[in-house]
DRENNULUM-30345 format. One record per residue: residue in one letter; x, y, z of N, C-alpha, C in turn; residue number from 1. Coordinates in pm, whole numbers, plus 50000, padded with zeros to 5 digits. Example, Ala and Ser with C-alpha at 12.3 -4.5 7.8 and 13.67 -1.06 7.14 Angstrom:
@type: a | n.px: 51319 | n.py: 49431 | n.pz: 50780 | ca.px: 51230 | ca.py: 49550 | ca.pz: 50780 | c.px: 51320 | c.py: 49670 | c.pz: 50780 | seq: 1
@type: s | n.px: 51285 | n.py: 49775 | n.pz: 50708 | ca.px: 51367 | ca.py: 49894 | ca.pz: 50714 | c.px: 51290 | c.py: 50003 | c.pz: 50787 | seq: 2
This chain:
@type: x | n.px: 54804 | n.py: 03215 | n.pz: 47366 | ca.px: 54891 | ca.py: 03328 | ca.pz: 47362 | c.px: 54835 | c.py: 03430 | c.pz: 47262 | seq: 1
@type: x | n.px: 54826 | n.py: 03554 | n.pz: 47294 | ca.px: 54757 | ca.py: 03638 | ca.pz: 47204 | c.px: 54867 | c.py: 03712 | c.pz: 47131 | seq: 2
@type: x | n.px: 54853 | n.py: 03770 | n.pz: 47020 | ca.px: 54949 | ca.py: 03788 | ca.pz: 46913 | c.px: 54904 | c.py: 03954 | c.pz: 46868 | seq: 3
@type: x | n.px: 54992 | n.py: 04051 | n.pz: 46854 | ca.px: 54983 | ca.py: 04186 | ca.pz: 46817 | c.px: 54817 | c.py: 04196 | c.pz: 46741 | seq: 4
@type: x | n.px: 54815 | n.py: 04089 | n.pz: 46616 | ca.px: 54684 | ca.py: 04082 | ca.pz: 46547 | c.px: 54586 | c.py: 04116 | c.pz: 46617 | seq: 5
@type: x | n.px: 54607 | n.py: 03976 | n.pz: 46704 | ca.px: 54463 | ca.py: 04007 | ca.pz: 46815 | c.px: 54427 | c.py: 04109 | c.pz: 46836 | seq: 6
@type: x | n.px: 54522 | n.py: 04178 | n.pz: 46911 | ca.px: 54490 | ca.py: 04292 | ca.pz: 47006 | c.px: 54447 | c.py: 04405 | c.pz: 46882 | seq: 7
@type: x | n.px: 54527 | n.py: 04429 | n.pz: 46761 | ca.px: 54469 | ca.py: 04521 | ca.pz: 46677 | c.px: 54318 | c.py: 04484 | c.pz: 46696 | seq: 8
@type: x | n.px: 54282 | n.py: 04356 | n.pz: 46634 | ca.px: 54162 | ca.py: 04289 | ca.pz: 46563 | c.px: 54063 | c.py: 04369 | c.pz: 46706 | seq: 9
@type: x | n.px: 54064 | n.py: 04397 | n.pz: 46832 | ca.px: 53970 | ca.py: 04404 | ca.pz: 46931 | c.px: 54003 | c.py: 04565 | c.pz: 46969 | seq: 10
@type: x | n.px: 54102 | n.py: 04655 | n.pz: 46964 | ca.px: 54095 | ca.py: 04769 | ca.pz: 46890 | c.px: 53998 | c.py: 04822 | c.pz: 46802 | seq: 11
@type: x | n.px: 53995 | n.py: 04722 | n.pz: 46712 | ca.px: 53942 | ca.py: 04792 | ca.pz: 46587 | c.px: 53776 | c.py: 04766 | c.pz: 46624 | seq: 12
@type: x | n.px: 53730 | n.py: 04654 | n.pz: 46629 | ca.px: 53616 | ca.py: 04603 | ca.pz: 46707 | c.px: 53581 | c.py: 04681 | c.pz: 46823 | seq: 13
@type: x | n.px: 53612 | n.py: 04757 | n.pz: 46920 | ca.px: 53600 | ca.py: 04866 | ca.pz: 47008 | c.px: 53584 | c.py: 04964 | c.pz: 46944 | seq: 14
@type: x | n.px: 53664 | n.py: 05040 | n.pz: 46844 | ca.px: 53651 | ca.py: 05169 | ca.pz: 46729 | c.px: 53510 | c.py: 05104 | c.pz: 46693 | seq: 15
@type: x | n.px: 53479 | n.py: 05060 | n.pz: 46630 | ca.px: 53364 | ca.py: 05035 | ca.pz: 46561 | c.px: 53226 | c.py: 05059 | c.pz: 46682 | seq: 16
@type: x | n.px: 53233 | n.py: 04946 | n.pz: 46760 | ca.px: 53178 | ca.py: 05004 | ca.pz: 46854 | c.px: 53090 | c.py: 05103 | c.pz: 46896 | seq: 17
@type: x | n.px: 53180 | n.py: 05169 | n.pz: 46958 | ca.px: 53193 | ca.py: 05334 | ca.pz: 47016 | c.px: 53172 | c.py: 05429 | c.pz: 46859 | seq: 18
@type: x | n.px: 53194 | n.py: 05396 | n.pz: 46748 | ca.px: 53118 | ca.py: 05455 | ca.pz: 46668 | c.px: 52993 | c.py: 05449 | c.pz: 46643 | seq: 19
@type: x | n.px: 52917 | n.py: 05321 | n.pz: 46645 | ca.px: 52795 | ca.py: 05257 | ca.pz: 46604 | c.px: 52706 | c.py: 05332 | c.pz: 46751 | seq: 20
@type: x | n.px: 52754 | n.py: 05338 | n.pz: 46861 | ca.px: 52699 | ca.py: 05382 | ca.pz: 46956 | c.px: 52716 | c.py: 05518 | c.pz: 46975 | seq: 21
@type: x | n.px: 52753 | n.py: 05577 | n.pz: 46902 | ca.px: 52734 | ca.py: 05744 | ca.pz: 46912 | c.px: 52635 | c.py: 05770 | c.pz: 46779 | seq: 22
@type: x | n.px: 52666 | n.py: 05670 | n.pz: 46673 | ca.px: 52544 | ca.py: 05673 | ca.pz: 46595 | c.px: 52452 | c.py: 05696 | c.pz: 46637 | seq: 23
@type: x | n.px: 52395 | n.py: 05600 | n.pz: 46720 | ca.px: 52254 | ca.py: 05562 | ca.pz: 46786 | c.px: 52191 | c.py: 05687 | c.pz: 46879 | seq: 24
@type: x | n.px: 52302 | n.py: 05735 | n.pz: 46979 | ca.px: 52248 | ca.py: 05830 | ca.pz: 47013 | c.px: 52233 | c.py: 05929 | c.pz: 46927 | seq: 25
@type: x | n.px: 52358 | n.py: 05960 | n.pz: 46829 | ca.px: 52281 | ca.py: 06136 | ca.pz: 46765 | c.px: 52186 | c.py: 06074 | c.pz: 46677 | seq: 26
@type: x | n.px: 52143 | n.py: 05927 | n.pz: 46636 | ca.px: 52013 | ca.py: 05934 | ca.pz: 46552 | c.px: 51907 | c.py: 05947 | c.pz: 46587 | seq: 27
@type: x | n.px: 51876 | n.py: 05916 | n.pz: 46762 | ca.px: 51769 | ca.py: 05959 | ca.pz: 46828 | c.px: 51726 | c.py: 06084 | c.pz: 46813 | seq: 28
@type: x | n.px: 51859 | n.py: 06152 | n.pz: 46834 | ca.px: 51801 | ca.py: 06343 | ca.pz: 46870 | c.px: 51765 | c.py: 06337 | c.pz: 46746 | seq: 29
@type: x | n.px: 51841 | n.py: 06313 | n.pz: 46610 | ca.px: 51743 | ca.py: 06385 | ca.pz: 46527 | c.px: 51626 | c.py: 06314 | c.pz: 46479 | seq: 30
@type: x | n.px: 51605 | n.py: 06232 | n.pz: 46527 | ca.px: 51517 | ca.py: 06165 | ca.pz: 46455 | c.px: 51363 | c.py: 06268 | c.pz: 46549 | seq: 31
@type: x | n.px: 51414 | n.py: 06275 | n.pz: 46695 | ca.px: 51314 | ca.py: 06362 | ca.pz: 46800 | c.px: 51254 | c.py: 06486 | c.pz: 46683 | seq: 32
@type: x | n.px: 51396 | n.py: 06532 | n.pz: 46707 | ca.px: 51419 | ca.py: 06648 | ca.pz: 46619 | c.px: 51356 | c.py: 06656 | c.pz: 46480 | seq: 33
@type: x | n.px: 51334 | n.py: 06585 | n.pz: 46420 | ca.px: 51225 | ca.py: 06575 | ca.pz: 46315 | c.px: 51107 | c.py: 06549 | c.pz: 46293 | seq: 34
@type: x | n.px: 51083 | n.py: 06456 | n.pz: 46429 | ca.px: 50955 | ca.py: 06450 | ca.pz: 46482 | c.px: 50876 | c.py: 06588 | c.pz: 46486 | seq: 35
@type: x | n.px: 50952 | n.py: 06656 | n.pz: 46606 | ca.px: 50907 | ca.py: 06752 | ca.pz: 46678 | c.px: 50880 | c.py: 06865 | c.pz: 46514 | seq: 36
@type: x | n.px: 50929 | n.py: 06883 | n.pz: 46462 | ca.px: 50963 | ca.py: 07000 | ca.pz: 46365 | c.px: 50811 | c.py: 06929 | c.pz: 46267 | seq: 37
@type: x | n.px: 50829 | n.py: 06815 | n.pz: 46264 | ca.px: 50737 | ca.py: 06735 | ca.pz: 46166 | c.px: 50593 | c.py: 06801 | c.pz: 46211 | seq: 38
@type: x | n.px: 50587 | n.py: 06743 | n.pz: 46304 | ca.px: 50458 | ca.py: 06795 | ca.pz: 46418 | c.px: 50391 | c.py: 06874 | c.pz: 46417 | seq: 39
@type: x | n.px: 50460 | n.py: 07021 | n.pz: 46483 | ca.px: 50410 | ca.py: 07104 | ca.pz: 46456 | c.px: 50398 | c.py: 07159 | c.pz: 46350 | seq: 40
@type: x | n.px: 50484 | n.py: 07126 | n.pz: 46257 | ca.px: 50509 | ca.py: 07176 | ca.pz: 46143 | c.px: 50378 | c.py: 07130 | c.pz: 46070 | seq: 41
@type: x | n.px: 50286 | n.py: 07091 | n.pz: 46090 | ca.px: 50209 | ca.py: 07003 | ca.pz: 46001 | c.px: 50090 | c.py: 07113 | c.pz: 46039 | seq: 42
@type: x | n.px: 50067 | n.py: 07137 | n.pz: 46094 | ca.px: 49989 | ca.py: 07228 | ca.pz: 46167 | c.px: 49951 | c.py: 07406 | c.pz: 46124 | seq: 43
@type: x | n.px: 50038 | n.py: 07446 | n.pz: 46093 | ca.px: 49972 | ca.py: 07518 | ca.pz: 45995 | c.px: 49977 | c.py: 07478 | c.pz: 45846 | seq: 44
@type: x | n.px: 50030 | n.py: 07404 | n.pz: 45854 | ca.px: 50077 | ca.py: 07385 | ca.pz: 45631 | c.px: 49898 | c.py: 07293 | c.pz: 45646 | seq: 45
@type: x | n.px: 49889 | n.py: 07240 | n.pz: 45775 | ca.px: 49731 | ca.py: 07139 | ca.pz: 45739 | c.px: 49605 | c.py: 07293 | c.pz: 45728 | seq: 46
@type: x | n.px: 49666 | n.py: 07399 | n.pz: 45869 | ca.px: 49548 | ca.py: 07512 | ca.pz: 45857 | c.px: 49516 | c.py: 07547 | c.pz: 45689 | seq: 47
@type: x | n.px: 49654 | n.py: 07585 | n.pz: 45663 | ca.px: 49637 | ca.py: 07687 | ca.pz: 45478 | c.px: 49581 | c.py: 07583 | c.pz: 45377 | seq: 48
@type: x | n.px: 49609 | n.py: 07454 | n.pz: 45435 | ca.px: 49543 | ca.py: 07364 | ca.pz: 45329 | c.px: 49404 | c.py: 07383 | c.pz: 45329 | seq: 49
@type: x | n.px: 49371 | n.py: 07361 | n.pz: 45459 | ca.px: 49168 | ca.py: 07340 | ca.pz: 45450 | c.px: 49123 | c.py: 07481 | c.pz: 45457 | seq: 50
@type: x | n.px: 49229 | n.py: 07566 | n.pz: 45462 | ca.px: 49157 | ca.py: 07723 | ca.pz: 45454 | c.px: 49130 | c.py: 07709 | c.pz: 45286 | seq: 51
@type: x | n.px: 49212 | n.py: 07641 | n.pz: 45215 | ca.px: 49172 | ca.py: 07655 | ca.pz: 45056 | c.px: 49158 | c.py: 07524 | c.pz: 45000 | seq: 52
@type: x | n.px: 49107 | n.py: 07439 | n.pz: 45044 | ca.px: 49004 | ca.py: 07303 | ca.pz: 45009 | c.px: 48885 | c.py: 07278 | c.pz: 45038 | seq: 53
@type: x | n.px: 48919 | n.py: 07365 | n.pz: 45136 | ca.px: 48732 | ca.py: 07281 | ca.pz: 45218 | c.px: 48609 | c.py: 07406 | c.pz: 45190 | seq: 54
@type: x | n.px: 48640 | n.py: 07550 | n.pz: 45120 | ca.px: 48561 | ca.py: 07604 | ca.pz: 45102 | c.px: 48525 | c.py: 07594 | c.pz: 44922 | seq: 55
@type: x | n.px: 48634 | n.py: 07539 | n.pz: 44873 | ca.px: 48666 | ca.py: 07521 | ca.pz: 44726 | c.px: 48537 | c.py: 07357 | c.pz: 44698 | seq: 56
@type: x | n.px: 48546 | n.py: 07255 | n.pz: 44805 | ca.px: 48473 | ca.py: 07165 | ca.pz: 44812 | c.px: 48319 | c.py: 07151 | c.pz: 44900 | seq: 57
@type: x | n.px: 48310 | n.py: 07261 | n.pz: 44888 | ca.px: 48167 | ca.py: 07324 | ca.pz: 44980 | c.px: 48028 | c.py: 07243 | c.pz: 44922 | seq: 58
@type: x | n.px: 48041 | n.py: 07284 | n.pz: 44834 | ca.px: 47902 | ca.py: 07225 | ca.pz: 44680 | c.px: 47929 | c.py: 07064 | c.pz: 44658 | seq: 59
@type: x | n.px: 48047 | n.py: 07040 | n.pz: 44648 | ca.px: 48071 | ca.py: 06867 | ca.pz: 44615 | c.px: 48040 | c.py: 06773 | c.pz: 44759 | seq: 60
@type: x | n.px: 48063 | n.py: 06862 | n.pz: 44861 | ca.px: 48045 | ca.py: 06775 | ca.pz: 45009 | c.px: 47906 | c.py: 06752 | c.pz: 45017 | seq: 61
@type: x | n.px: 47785 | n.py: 06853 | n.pz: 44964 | ca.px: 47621 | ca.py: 06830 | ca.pz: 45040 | c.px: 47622 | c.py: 06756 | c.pz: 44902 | seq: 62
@type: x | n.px: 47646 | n.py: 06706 | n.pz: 44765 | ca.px: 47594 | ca.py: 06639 | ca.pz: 44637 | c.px: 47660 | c.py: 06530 | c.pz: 44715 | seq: 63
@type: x | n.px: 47773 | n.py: 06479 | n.pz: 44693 | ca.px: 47835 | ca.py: 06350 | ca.pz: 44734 | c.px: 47936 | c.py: 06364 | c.pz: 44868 | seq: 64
@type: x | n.px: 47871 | n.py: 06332 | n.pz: 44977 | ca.px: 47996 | ca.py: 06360 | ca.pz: 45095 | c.px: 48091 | c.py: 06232 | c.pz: 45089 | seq: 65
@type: x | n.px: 48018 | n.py: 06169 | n.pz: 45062 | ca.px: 48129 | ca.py: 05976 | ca.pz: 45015 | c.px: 48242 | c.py: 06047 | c.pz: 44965 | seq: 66
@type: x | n.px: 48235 | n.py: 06071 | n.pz: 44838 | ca.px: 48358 | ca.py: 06127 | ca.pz: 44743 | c.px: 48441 | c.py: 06232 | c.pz: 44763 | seq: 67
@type: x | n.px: 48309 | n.py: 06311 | n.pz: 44854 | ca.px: 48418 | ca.py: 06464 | ca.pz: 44858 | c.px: 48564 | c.py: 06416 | c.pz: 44959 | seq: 68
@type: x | n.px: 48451 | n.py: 06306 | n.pz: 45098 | ca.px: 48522 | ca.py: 06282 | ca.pz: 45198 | c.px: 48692 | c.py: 06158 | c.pz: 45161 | seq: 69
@type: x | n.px: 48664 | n.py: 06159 | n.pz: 45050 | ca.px: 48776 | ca.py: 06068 | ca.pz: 45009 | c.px: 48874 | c.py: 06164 | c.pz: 44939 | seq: 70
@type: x | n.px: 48832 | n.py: 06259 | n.pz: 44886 | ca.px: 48918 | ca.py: 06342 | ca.pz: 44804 | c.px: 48997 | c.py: 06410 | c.pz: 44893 | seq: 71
@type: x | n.px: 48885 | n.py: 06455 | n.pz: 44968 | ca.px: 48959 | ca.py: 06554 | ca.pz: 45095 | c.px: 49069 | c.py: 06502 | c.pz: 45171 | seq: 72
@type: x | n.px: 49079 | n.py: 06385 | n.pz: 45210 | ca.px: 49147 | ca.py: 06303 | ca.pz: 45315 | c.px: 49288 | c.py: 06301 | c.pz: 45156 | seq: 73
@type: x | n.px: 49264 | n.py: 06255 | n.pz: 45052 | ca.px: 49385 | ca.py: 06230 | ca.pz: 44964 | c.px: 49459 | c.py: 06387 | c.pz: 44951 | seq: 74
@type: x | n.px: 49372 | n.py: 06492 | n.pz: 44947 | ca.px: 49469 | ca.py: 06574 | ca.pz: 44945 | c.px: 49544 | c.py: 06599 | c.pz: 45101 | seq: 75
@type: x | n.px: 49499 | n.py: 06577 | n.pz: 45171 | ca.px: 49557 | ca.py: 06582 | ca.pz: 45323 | c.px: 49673 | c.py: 06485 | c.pz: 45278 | seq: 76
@type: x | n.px: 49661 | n.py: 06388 | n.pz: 45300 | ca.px: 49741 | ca.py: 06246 | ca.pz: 45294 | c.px: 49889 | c.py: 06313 | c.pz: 45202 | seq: 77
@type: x | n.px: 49850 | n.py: 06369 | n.pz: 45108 | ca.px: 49930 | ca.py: 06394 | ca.pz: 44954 | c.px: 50018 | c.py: 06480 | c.pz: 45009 | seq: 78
@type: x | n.px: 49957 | n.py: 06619 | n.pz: 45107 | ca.px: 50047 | ca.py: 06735 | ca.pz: 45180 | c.px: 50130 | c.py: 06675 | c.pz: 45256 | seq: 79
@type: x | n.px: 50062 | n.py: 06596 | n.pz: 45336 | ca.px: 50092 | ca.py: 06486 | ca.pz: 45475 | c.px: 50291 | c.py: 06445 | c.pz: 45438 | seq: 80
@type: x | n.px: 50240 | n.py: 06383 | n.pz: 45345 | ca.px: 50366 | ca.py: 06260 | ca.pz: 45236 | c.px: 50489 | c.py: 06373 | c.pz: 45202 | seq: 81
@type: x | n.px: 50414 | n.py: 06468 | n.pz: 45127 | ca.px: 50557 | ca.py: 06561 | ca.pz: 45032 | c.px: 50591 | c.py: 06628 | c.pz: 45173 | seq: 82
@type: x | n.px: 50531 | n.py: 06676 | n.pz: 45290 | ca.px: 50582 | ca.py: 06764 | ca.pz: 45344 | c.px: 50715 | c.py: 06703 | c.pz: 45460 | seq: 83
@type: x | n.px: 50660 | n.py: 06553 | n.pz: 45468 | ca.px: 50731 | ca.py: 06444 | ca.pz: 45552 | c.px: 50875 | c.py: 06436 | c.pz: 45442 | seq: 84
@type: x | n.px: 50853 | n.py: 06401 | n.pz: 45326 | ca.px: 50969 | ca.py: 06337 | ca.pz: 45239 | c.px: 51062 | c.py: 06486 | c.pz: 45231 | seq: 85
@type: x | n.px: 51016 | n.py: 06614 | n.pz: 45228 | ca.px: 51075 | ca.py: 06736 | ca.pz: 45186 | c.px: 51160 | c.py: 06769 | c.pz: 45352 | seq: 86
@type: x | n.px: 51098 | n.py: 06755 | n.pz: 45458 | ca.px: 51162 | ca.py: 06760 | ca.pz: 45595 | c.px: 51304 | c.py: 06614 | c.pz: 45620 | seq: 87
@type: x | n.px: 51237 | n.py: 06540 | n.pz: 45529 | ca.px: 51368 | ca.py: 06409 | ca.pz: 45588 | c.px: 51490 | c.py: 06422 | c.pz: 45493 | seq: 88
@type: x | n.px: 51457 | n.py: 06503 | n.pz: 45358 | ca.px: 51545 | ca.py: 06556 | ca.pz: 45320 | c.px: 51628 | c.py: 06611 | c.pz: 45362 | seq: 89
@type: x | n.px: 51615 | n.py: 06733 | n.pz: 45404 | ca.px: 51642 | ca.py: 06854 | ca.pz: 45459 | c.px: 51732 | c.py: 06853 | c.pz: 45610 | seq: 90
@type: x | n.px: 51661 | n.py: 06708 | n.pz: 45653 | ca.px: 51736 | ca.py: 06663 | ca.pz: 45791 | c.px: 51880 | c.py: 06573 | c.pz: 45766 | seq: 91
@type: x | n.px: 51863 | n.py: 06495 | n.pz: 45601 | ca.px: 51955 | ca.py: 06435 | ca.pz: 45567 | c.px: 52088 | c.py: 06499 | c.pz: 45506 | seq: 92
@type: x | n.px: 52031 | n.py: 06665 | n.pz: 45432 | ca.px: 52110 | ca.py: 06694 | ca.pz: 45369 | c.px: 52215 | c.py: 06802 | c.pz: 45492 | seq: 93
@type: x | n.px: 52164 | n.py: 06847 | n.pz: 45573 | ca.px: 52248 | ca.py: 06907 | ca.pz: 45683 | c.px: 52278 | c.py: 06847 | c.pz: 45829 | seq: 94
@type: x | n.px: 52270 | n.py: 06716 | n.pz: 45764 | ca.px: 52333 | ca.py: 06609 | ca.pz: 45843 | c.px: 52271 | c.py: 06549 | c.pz: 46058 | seq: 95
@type: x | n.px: 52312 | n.py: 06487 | n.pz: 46080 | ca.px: 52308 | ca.py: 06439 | ca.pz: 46188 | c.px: 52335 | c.py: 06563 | c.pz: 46297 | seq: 96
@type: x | n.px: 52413 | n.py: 06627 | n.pz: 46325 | ca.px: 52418 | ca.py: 06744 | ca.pz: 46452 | c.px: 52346 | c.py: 06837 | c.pz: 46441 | seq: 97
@type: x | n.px: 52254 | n.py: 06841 | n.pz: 46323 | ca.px: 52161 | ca.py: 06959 | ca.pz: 46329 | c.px: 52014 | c.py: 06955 | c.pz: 46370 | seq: 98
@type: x | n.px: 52003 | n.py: 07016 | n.pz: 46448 | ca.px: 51845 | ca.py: 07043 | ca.pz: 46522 | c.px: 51756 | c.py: 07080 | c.pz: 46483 | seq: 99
@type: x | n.px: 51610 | n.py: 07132 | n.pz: 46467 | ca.px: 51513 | ca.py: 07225 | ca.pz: 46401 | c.px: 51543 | c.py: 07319 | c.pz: 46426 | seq: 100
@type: x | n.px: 51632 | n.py: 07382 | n.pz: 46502 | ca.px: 51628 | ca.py: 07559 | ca.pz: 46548 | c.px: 51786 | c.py: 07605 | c.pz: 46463 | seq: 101
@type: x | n.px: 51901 | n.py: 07482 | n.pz: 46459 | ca.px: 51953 | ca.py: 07518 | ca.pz: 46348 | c.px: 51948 | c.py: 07529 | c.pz: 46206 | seq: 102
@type: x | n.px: 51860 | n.py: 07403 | n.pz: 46186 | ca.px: 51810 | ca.py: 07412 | ca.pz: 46042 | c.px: 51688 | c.py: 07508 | c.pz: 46029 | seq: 103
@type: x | n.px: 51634 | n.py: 07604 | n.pz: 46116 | ca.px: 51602 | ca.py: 07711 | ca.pz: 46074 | c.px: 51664 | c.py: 07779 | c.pz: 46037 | seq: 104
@type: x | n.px: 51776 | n.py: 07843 | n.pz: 46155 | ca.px: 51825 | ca.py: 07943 | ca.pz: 46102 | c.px: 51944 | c.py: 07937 | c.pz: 45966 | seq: 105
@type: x | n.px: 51986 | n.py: 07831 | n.pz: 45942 | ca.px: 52070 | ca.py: 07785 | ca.pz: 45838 | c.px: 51931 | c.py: 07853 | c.pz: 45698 | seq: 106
@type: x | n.px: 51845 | n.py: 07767 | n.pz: 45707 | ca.px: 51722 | ca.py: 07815 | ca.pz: 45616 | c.px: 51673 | c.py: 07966 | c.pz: 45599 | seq: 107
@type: x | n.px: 51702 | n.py: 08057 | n.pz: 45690 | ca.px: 51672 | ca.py: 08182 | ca.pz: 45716 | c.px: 51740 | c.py: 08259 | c.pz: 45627 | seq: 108
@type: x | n.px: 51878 | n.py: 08184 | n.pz: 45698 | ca.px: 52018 | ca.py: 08293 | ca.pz: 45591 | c.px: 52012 | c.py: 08276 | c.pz: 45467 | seq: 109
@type: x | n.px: 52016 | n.py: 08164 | n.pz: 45425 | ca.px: 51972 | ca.py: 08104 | ca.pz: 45291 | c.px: 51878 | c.py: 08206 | c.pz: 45208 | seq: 110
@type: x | n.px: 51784 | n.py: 08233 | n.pz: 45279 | ca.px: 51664 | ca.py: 08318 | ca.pz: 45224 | c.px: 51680 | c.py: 08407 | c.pz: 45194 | seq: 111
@type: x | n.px: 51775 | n.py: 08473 | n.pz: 45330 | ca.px: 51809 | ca.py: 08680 | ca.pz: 45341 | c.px: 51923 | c.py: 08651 | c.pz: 45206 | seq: 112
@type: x | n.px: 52016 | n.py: 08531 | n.pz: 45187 | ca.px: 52135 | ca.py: 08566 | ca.pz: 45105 | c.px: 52095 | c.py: 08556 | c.pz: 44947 | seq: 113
@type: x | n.px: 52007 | n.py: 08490 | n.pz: 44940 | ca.px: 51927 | ca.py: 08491 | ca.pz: 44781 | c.px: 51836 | c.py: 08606 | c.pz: 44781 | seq: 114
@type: x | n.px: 51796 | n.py: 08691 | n.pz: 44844 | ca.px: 51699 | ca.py: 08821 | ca.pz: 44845 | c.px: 51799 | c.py: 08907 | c.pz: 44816 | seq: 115
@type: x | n.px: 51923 | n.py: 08900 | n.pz: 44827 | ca.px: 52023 | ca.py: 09034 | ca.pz: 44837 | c.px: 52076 | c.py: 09040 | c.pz: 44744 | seq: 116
C-alpha cells in the first residue's frame, strides 16, 4: 500500500530529474558555445601573438632552433591556457543561457558604458 510519503518521495525524485536533464542539455549548448567562441577566438589572439614573437625570436631561431622552438611553443601554450581560463570564466560568470553572440554584446555595452 503506498502512503502520501511515497508519492511525495517520487515527486520529488521526478523534480530532480527533469532538473538534472535540462542541466545536461543547456550544458551542451554552452559548453558548444565556448568551444566555438574558444576556436575561433584563438585565431587571431594566436595571429598578434606570432606577429610579435616570431620576428622578436628571428636571431635566437638560426643560433639555437632546439630552444627557440621550445620557447616559442611555451609562449603559445601560456596564451593558449590564460585565454581558455579567461573565456570559461566569462561563460561561468554570465551563466548557462548565454551564447557567444550574447556575451558579446553584453561585453560591448560594458565597454561603450565605461567609455562614457
Amino acid at each position: 500500500m503506498r502512503t502520501r510519503t511515497d508519492d511525495s518521495d517520487c515527486q520529488r525524485h521526478y523534480k530532480e530529474f527533469k532538473i538534472m536533464s535540462n542541466e545536461t542539455v543547456d550544458s551542451k549548448k554552452k559548453s558548444a558555445s565556448e568551444a566555438f567562441v574558444n576556436s575561433f577566438g584563438g585565431y587571431p589572439i594566436g595571429y598578434g601573438v606570432g606577429i610579435v614573437v616570431l620576428p622578436l625570436s628571428m636571431g635566437w631561431i638560426q643560433e639555437d632552433p632546439y630552444m627557440a622552438n621550445i620557447a616559442i611553443t611555451g609562449v603559445y601554450s601560456t596564451v593558449s591556457f590564460v585565454r581558455s581560463y579567461f573565456l570559461r570564466r566569462m561563460f561561468e560568470k554570465y551563466g548557462i543561457d548565454d551564447n557567444f553572440l550574447r556575451l558579446g554584446i553584453k561585453f560591448a555595452r560594458g565597454i561603450i558604458e565605461k567609455v562614457k
